[in-house]
Phi, psi and omega in degrees: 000135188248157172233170163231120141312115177307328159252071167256149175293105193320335185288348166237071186301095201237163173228151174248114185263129184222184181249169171300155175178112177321321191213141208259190183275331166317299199301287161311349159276325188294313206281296203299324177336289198297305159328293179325273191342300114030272187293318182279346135351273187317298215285302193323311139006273168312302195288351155306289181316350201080013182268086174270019181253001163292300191316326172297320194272347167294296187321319171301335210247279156003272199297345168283320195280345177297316181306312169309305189292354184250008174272332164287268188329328149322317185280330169278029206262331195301157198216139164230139183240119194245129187234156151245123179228109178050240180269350169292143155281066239221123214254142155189136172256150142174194145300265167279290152256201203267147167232351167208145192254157165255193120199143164212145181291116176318351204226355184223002161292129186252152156244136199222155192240096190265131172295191204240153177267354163209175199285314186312312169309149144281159168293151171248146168248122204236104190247136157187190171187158180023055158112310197288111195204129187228154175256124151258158206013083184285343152289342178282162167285182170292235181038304174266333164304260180325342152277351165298303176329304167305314152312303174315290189301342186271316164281356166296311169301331168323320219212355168284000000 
């Protein structure tokens, strides 16, 4: 998902790339909940009946679907932030705040949109310059990739 901040300055445009994402963590702890209950049911269930090694493995079965769900929400928390600054260009990846900054000169920066050698692959969107070459949004579809690519690219020409 590309976004724009409304309060951003025109003279600095920035956009924000995240990947999409359906259900938010309130909602996936209620999914994990329901889940738990469920399964410690079922185990609860068994070890009435006298099966007690059904009971371990619901906790266990709990505890693998949480472990999913907070390793995909987590990944959906990442964020790039693409700025035009001054004569700069300016990248910062991280999760929560940035953890790695880029910057390449706005005037000598390329952006490239590569197709995939197969239907199955996605495309990359590849900004760099003299050597220096990063992918943004590797998580977007074709589709938003490329109209971003065209946005990047219309406002680099825009402001030379």
């Amino acid at each position: 998902m590309v976004q724009t901040p409304d309060n951003t300055d025109p003279a600095t445009p920035t956009w924000i790339l995240s990947p999409t994402r359906s259900m938010t963590w309130p909602e996936a702890k209620r999914l994990v909940l329901a889940v738990a209950i469920i399964s410690g049911a079922i185990g609860a269930f068994f070890f009435a009946l006298g099966m007690p090694l059904v009971l371990p493995f619901s906790g266990l079965e709990a505890a693998a679907v949480a472990a999913g769900f907070y390793v995909v929400l987590r990944e959906g928390e990442r964020r790039e932030v693409v700025r035009l600054d001054g004569d700069l260009l300016v990248i910062e990846r991280g999760l929560r705040a940035p953890e790695e900054r880029l910057e390449f000169n706005r005037f000598w920066v390329r952006v490239e949109l590569q197709r995939a050698a197969s239907r199955l692959h996605p495309q990359r969107l590849v900004v760099g310059t003299h050597g220096q070459r990063i992918e943004l949004g590797s998580f977007l579809t074709d589709g938003e990739r490329e109209s971003f690519a065209r946005t990047l690219i219309n406002a680099l020409k825009k402001n030379r």
